[in-house]
C-alpha positions, 0 to 999 in steps of 0.5 A: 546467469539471468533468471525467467519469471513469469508474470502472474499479477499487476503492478504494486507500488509502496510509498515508504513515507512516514506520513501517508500523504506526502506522495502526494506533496512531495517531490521526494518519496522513497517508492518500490516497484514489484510484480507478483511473479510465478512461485519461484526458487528462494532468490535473495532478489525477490520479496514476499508480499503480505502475511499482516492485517490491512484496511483495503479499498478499491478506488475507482476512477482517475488517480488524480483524486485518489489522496481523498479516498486515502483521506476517506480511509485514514478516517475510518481507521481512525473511527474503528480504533485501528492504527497504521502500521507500515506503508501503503501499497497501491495494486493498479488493477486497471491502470493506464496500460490497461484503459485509456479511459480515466474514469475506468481505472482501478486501484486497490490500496492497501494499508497494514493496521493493527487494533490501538488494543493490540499495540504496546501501550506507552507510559507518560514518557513515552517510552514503551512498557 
């Protein structure tokens, strides 16, 4: 009993990384794979996207220099007083399945924050309180 979904988006791809950077260094990274799909039935199968806070940026040209313009993010993160709290996604708006042309690519990256305000504030032994 194998079930149809329809296509409704581009490719997502999540780095389950702790640090952001080491995609990008390591040979070994945990990556998923998804495609938003037509509203469908409960299926243990699929997963939801979204439903948290997130600095977003779109990086256009060849994915090669993307770790600067993740560097270029993690910086104003860091200068607006947020904190990163899950992995990044990057949604391939205009991937090489889309155009030959290098500099024309585009991918939306995709980072959940929360403000340092908001987090749980940690005592001297680090132990939260």
């Amino acid at each position: 009993n194998q079930s149809k979904h329809k296509v409704a988006g581009p490719v997502f791809v999540t780095c389950y990384d702790q640090n952001i950077l080491n995609k990008f260094l390591s040979q070994d990274t945990m990556m998923e794979f998804a495609i938003q799909i037509e509203n469908t039935a409960p299926n243990q199968e699929i997963r939801t996207f979204g439903g948290f806070d997130a600095a977003t940026v779109i990086h256009v040209g060849n994915y090669k220099d993307i770790p600067n313009t993740y560097i270029q993010m993690i910086k104003w993160i860091k200068q607006n007083h947020y904190c990163i709290t899950g992995p990044a996604t990057e949604e391939f708006i205009l991937s090489l399945l889309d155009v030959n042309d290098e500099t024309r690519r585009v991918t939306k990256i995709i980072l959940p924050v929360k403000r340092e305000a908001d987090l749980p504030k940690q005592d001297s032994s680090g132990i939260d309180g």
